[in-house]
C-alpha positions as CSV (number, residue, x, y, z in Angstrom):
1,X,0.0,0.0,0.0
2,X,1.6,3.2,-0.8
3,X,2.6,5.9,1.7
4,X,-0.3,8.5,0.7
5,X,-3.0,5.9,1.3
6,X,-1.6,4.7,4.7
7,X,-1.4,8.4,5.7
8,X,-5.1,9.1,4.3
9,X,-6.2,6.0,5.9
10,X,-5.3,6.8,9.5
11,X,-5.5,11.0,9.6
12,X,-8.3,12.5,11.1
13,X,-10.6,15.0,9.5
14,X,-10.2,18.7,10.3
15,X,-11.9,21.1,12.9
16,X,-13.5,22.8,9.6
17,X,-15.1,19.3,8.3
18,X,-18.7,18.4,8.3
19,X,-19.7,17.9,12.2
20,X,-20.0,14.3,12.4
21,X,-16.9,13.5,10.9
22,X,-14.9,15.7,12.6
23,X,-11.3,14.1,14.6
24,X,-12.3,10.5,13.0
25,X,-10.2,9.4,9.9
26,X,-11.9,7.3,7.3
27,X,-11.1,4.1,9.0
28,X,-12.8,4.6,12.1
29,X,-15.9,6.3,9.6
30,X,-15.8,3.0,8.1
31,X,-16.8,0.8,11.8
32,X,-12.8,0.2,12.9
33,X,-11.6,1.4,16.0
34,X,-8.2,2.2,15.3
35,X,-7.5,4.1,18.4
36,X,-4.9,1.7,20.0
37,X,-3.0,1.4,16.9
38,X,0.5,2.9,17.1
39,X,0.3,3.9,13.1
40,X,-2.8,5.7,13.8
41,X,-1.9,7.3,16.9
42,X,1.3,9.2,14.8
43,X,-0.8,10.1,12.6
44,X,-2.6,12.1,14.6
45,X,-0.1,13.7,16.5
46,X,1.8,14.3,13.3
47,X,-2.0,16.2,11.8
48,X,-1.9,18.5,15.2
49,X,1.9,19.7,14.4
50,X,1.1,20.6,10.5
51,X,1.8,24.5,9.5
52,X,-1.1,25.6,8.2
53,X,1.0,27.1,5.2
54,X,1.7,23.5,4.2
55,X,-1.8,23.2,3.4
56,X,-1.8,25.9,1.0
């Protein structure tokens, strides 16, 4: 599995998302609870420490 599908997989949705998505990634939209994984846990420290320029 590439690296961009990994990192889509397990980052969760932004602040500005729709409500009842928001702080989930797509796994845990999809019924996993991915919570206690160590890849998913960096992921979501790593989305907290993004620049927002980065996005841009």
């Amino acid at each position: 599995m590439p690296a961009f599908e990994k990192v889509y997989r397990f980052t969760p949705f932004s602040n500005d998302a729709q409500k009842r998505i928001r702080g989930r990634c797509p796994l845990e939209l999809a019924g996993y609870e991915v919570q206690k994984l160590p890849l998913a846990q960096l992921f979501r420290d790593l989305a907290l420490q993004w620049p927002a320029s980065a996005f841009q």
